[in-house]
DRENDO-1510 file (C-alpha; in Angstrom, 1 decimal, always signed):
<recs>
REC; n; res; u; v; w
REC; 1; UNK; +14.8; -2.2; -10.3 .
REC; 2; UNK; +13.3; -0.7; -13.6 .
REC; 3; UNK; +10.7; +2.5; -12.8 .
REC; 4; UNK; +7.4; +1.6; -14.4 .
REC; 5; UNK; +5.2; +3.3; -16.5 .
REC; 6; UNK; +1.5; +3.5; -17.6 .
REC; 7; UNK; +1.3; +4.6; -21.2 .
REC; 8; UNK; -2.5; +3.2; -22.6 .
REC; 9; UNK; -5.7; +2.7; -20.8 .
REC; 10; UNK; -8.9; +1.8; -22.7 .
REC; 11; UNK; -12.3; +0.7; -21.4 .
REC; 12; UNK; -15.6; -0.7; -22.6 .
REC; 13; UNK; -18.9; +1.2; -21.5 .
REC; 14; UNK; -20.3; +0.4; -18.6 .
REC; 15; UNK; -23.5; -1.4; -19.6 .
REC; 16; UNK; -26.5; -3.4; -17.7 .
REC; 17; UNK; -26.1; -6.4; -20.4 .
REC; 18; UNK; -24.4; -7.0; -23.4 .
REC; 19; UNK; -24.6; -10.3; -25.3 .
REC; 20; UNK; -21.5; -11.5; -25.9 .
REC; 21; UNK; -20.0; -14.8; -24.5 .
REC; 22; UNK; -18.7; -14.8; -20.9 .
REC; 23; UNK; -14.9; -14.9; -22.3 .
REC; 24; UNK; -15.1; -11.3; -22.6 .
REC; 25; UNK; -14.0; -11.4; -25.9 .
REC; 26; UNK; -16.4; -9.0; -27.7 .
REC; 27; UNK; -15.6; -6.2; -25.1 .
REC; 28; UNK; -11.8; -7.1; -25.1 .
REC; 29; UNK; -11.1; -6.8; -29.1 .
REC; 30; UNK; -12.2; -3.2; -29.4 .
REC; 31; UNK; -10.2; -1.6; -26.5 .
REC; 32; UNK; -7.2; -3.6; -27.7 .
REC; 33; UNK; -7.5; -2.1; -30.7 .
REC; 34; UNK; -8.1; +1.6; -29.1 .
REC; 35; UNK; -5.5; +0.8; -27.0 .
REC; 36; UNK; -2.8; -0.6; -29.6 .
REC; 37; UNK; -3.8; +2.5; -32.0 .
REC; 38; UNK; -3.0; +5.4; -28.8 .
REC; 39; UNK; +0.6; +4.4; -28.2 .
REC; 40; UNK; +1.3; +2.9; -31.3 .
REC; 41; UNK; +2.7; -0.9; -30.5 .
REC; 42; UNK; +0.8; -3.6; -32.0 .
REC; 43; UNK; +0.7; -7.5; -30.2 .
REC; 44; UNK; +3.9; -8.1; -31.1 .
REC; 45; UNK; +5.6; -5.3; -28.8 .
REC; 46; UNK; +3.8; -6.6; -25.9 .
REC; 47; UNK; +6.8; -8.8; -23.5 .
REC; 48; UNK; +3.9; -9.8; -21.0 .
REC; 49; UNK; +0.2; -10.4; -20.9 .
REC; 50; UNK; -1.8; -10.3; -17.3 .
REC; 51; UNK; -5.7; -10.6; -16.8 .
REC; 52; UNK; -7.8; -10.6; -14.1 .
REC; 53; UNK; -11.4; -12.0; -14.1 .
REC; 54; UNK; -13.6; -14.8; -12.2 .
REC; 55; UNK; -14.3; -18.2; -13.5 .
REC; 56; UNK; -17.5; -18.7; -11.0 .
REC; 57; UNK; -18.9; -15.3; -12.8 .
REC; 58; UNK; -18.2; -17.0; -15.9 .
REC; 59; UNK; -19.9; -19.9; -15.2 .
REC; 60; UNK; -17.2; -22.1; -17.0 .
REC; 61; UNK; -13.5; -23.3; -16.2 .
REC; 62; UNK; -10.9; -21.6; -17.6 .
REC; 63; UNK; -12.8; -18.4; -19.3 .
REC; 64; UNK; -9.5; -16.3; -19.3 .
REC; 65; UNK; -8.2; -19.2; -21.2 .
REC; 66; UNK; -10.6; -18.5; -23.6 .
REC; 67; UNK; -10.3; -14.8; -23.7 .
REC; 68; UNK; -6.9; -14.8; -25.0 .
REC; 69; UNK; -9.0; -15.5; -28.5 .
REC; 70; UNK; -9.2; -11.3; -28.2 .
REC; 71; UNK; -5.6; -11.7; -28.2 .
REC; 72; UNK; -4.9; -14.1; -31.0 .
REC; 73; UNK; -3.5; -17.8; -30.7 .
REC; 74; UNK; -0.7; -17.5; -32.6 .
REC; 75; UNK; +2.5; -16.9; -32.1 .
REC; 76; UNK; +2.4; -17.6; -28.6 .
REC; 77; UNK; +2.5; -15.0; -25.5 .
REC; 78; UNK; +3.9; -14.7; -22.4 .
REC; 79; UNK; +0.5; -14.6; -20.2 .
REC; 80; UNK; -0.6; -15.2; -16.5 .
REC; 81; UNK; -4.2; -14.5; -14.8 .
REC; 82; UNK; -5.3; -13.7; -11.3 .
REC; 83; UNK; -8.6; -14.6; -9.8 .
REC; 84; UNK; -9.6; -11.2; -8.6 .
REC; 85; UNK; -9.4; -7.5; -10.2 .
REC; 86; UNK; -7.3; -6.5; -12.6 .
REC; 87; UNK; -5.7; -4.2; -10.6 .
REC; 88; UNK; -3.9; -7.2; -9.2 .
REC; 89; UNK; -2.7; -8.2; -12.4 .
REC; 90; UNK; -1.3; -5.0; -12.8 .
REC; 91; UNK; +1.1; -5.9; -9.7 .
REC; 92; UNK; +1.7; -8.7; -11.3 .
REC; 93; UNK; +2.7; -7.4; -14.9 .
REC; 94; UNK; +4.8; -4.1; -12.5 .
REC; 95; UNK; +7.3; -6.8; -10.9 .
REC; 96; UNK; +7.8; -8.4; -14.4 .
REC; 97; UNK; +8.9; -5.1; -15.6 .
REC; 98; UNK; +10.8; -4.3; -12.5 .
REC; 99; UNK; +13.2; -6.9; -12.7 .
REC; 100; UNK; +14.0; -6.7; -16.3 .
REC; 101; UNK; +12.3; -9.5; -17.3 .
REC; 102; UNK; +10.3; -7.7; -19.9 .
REC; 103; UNK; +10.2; -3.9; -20.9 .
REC; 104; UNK; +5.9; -3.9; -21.8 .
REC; 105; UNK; +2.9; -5.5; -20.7 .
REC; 106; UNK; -0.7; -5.5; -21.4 .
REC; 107; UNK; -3.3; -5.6; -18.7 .
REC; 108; UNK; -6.7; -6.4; -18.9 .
REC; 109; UNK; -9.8; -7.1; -16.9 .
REC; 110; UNK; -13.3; -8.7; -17.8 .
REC; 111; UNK; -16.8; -9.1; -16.6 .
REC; 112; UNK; -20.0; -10.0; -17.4 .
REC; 113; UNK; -22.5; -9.9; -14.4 .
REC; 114; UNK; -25.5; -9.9; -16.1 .
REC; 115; UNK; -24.6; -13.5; -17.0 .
REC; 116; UNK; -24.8; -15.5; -14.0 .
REC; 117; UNK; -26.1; -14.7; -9.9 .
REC; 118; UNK; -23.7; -12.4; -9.2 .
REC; 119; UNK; -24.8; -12.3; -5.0 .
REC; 120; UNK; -24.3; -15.9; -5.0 .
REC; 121; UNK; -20.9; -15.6; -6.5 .
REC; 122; UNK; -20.2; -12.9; -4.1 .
REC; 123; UNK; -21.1; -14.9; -0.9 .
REC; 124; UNK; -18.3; -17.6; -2.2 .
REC; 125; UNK; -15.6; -15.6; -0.9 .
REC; 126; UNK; -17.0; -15.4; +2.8 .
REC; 127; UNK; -16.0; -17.6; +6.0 .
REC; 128; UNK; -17.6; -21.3; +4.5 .
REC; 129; UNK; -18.3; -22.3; +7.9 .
REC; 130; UNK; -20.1; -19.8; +9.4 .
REC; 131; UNK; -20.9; -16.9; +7.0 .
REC; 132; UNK; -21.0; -18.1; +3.6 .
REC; 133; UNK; -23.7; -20.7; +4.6 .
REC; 134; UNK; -26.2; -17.7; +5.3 .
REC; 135; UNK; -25.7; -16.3; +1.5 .
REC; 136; UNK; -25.7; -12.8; +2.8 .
REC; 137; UNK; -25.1; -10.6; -0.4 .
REC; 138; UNK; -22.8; -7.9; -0.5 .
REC; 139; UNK; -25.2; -5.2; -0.9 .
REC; 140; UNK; -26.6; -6.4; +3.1 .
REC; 141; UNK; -22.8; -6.9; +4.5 .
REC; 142; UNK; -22.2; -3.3; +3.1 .
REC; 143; UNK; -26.0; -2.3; +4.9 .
REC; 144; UNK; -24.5; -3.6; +8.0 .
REC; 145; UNK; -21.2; -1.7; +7.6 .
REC; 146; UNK; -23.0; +1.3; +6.9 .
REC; 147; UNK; -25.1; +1.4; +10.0 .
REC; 148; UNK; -22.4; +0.7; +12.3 .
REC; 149; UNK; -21.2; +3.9; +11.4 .
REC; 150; UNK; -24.8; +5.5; +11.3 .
REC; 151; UNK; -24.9; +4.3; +14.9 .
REC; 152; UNK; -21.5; +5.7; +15.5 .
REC; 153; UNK; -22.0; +9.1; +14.2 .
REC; 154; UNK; -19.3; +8.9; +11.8 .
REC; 155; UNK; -21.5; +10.0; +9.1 .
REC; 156; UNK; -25.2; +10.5; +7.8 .
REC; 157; UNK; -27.6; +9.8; +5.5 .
REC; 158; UNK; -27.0; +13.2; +4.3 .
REC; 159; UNK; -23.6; +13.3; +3.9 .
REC; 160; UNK; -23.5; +9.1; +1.9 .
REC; 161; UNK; -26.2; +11.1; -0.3 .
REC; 162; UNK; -23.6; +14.4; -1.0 .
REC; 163; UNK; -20.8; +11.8; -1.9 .
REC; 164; UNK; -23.6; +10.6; -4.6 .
REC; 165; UNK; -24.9; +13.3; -5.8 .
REC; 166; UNK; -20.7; +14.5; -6.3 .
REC; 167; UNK; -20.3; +11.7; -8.3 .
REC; 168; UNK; -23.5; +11.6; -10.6 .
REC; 169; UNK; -22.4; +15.1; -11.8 .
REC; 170; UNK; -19.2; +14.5; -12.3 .
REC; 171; UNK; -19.6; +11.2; -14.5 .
REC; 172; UNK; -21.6; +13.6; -17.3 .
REC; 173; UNK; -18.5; +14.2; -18.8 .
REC; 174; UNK; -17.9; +10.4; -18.7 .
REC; 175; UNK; -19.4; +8.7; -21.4 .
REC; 176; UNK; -18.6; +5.0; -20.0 .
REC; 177; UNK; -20.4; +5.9; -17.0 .
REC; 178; UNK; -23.5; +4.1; -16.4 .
REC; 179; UNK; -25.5; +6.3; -14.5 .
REC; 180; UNK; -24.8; +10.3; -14.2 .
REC; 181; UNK; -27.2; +12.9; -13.6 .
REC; 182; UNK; -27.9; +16.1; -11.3 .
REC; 183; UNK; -30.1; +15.1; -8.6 .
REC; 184; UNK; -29.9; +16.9; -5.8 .
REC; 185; UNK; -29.5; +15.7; -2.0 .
REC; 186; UNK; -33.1; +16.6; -0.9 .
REC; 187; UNK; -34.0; +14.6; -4.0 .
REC; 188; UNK; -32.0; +11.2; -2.8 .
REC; 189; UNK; -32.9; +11.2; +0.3 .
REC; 190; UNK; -36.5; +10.7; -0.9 .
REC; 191; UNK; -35.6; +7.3; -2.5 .
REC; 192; UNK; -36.7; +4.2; -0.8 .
REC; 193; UNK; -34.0; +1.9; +0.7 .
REC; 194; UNK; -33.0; -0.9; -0.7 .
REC; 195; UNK; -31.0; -2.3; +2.6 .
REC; 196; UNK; -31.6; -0.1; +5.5 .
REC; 197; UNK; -29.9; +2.5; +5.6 .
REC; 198; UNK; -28.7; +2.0; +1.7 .
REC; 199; UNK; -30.4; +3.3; -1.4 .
REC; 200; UNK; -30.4; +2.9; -4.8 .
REC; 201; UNK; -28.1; +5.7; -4.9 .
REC; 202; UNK; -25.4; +4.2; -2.5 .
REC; 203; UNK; -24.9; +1.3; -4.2 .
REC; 204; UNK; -22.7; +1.2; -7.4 .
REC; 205; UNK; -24.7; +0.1; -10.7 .
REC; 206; UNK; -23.0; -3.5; -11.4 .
REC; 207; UNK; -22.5; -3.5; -15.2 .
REC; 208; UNK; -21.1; -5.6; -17.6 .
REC; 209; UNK; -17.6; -4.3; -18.8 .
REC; 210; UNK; -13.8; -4.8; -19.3 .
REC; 211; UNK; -10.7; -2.2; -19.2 .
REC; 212; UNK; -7.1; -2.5; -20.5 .
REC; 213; UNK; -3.9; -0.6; -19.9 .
REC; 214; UNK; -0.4; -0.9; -21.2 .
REC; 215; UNK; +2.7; -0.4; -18.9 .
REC; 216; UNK; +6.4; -0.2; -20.2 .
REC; 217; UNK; +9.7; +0.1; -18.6 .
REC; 218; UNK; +10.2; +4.2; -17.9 .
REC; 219; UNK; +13.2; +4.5; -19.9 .
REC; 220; UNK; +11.0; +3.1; -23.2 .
REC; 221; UNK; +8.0; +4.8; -22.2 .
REC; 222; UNK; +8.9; +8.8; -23.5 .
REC; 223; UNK; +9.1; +6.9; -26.7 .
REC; 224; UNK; +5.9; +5.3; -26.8 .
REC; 225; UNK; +3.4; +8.8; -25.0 .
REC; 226; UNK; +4.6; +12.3; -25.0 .
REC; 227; UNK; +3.9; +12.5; -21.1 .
REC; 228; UNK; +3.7; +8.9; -19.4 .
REC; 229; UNK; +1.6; +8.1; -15.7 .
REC; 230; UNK; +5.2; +6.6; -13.9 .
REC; 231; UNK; +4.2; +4.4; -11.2 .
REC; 232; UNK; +6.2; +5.8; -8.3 .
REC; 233; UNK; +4.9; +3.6; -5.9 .
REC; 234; UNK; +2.1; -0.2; -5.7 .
REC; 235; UNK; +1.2; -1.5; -2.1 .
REC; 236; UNK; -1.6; -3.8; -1.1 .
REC; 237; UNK; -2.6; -5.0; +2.4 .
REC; 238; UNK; -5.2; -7.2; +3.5 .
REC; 239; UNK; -7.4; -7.2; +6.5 .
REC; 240; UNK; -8.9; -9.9; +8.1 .
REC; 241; UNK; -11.7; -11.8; +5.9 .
REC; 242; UNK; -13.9; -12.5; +9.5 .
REC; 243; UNK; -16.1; -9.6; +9.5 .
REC; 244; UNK; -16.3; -10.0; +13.4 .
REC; 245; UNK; -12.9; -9.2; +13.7 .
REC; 246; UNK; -12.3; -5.8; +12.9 .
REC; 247; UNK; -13.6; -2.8; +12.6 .
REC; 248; UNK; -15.4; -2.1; +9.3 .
REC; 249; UNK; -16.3; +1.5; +9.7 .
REC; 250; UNK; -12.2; +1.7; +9.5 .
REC; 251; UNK; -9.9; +0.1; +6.9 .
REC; 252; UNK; -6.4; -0.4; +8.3 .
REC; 253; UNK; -5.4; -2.2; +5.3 .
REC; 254; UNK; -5.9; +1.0; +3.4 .
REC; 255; UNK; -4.0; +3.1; +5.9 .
REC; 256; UNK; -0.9; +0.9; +5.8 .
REC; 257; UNK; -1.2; +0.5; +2.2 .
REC; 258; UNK; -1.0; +4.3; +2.1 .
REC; 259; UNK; +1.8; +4.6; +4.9 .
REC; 260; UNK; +4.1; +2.7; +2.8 .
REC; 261; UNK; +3.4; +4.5; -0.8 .
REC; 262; UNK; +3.6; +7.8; +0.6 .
REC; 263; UNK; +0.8; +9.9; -0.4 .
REC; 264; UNK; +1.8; +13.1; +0.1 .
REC; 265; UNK; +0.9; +16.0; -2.8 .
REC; 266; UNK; -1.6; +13.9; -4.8 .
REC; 267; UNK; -4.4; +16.2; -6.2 .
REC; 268; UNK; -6.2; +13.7; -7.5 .
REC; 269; UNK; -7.4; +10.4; -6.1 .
REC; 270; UNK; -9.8; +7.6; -8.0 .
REC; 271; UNK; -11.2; +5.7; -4.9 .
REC; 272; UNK; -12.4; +2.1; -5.8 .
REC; 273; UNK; -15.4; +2.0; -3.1 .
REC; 274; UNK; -18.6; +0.5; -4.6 .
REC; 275; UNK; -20.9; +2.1; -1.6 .
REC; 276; UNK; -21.3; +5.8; -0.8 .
REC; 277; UNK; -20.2; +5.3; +3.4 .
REC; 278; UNK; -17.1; +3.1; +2.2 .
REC; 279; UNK; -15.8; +6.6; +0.0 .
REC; 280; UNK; -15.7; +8.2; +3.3 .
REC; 281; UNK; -13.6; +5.3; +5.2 .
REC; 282; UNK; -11.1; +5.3; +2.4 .
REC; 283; UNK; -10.9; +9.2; +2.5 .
REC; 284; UNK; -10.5; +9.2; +6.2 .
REC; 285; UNK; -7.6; +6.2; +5.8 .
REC; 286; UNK; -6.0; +7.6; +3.1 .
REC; 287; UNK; -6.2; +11.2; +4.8 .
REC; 288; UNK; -7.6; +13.3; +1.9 .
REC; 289; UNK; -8.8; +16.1; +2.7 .
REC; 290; UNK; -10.8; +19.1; +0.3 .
REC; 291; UNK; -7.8; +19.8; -1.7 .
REC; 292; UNK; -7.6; +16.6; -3.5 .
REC; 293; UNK; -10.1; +15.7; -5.8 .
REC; 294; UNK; -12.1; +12.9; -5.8 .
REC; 295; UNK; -13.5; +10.7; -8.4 .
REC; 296; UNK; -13.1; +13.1; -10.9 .
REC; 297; UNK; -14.3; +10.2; -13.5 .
REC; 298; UNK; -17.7; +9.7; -11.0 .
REC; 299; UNK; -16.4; +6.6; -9.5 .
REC; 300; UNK; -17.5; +2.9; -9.5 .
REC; 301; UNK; -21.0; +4.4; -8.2 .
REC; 302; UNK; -21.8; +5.4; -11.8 .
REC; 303; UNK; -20.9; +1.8; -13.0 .
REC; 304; UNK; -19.1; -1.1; -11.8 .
REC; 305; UNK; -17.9; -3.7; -13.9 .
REC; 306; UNK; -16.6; -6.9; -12.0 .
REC; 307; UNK; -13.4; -7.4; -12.0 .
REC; 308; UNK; -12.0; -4.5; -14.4 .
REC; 309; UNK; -13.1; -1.6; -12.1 .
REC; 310; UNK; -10.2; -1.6; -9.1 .
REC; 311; UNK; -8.2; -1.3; -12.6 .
REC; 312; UNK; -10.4; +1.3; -14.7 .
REC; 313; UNK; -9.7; +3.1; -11.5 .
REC; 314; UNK; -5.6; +3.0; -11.8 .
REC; 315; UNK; -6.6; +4.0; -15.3 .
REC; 316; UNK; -9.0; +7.1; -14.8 .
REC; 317; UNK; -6.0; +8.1; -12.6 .
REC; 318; UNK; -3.7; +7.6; -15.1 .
REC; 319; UNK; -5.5; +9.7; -17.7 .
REC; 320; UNK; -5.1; +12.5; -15.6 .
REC; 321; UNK; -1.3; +12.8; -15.9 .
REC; 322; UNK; -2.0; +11.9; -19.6 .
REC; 323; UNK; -4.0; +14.5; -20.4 .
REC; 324; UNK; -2.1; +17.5; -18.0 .
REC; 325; UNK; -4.4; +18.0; -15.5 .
REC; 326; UNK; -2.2; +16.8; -12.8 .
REC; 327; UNK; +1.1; +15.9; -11.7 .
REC; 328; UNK; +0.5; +13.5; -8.8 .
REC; 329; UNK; -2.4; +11.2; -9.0 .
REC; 330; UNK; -3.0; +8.3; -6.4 .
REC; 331; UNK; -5.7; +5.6; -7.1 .
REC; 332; UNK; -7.3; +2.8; -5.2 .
REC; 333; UNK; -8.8; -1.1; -6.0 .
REC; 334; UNK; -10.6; -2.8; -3.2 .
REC; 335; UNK; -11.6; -6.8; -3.4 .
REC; 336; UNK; -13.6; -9.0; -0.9 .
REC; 337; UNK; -16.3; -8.0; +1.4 .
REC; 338; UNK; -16.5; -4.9; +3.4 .
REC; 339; UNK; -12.8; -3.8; +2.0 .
REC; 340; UNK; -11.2; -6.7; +3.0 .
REC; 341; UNK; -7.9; -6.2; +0.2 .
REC; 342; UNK; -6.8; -2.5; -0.5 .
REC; 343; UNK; -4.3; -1.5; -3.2 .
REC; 344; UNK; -3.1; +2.0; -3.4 .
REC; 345; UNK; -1.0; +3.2; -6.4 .
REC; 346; UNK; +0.7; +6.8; -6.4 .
REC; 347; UNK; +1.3; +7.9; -10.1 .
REC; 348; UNK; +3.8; +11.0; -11.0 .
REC; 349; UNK; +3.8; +12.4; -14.6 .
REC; 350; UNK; +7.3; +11.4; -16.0 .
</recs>
């Protein structure tokens, strides 16, 4: 089995609205390009092409059919698509190059929320029968999930408020981030809720956006980045969808996600949680404590694009080894409500 290894990332900013089609296509073609001109290959190099992205967001059948236009028609590629984040077409394009089958792949992820009712789309992937008849939103599951552990005195408003204020500051440096700021706890905590007990604050900024990353065999990848993000381990688990049948101030998927990786020594983790209280559950399942820094890119909380941020996050991680400030990096994608489906990827500079 071939080691694997991330050597491009590139993302679009994360904006309210753009107005390009619902393909993608207008974000996809630049960060190709940035992504292509970084490590040097060009289409032809590529041996696999994965995407992730949702047709009901779309609003059309087979958009990620259509988004290989960012790609080019001709001559034909060697492409698949999931129906969920990118970061599980990531898996996907990681097995291809573990067995040999190919020695590069391209990975990309698209959204564009603004386009269509995105809490409607959201409340497709609950129980039909009992749940999904109700069209609760996500933001009001989340509200729900977050007050159980109010009630539990597993956190506070306080401390959802800290893991917000964290993550504003820290996405100044980040110019994709959609929001970023200084605001202070006392200052939050002012806000009016939007879901009781969530604020504007708690609730990542959905945004329009895409991300792509380019992985190649280990042995190929010292010749393609001077210090590659080697993927030294890829787990997912998933949890019950029934929200009345587990616990959702905990997330076991996470922890046996985590168990099997093995994420000991990371110093830096990029958490995929798109509400402040679901941060803390990942922390305490992933057991970081304060010597591993989190979110150093501010998070999904400072702008979420649909299906591209679980992979921006593998990314942001990524970018860390790239760029020396660490040598053991893990990061984190969550889909479906309450995080239903967690992956957890430990990265090792190579």
């Amino acid at each position: 089995m071939h080691d694997v290894a991330v050597v491009g990332f590139a993302q679009a900013p994360n904006v309210r609205r753009t107005t390009g089609t619902t393909n993608g296509v207008e974000m996809l073609v630049p960060i190709f390009a940035e992504a292509f001109a970084r490590t040097g290959l060009s289409k032809a190099d590529i041996g696999f092409w994965c995407s992730g992205s949702s047709d009901y967001l779309a609003g059309r059948a087979f958009s990620f059919i259509s988004a290989i236009d960012a790609i080019g028609a001709f001559p034909p590629i060697n492409e698949s698509h999931v129906e969920m984040d990118a970061a599980w077409a990531l898996y996907e394009a990681w097995l291809k190059i573990r067995t040999g089958e190919v020695d590069t792949a391209l990975v990309y992820g698209f959204g564009k929320s603004s386009a269509g009712q995105l809490k409607r789309v959201l409340a497709l992937q609950l129980d039909p029968y009992t749940v999904a008849p109700l069209w609760p939103d996500s933001i009001s599951i989340a509200g729900l999930q977050a007050r159980l552990g109010l009630d539990a005195g597993l956190w506070s408003e306080k401390d959802l408020a800290e893991v917000a204020a964290r993550s504003r500051a820290d996405a100044v440096s980040n110019p994709y981030a959609q929001i970023s700021g200084t605001a202070g706890v006392t200052e939050l905590l002012d806000a009016p809720y939007v879901a009781n007990p969530l604020r504007a604050h708690d609730i990542a900024p959905v945004t329009d956006g895409a991300a792509v990353m380019i992985l190649a065999a280990a042995d190929r990848a010292k010749d393609i980045v001077d210090r590659p993000a080697v993927i030294t381990a890829l787990e997912h688990r998933v949890d019950s969808p029934v929200l009345g049948a587990r616990d959702l101030t905990r997330s076991p998927s996470t922890e046996a996600a985590a168990k099997a990786a093995g994420i000991d020594g990371v110093e830096v983790a990029e958490l995929h949680a798109p509400f402040t209280h679901q941060e803390l559950i990942l922390r305490t399942a992933l057991g970081l404590d304060e010597r591993v820094r989190i979110n150093p890119s501010g998070g999904v909380l400072t702008g979420n694009p649909m299906f591209a941020a679980g992979l921006a996050r593998i990314g942001e991680a990524a970018q860390q080894i790239f760029t020396g400030k660490a040598q053991k990096v893990l990061a984190h994608a969550t889909s479906g409500p309450a995080l239903q489906q967690n992956l957890v990827a430990v990265l090792t500079a190579g």
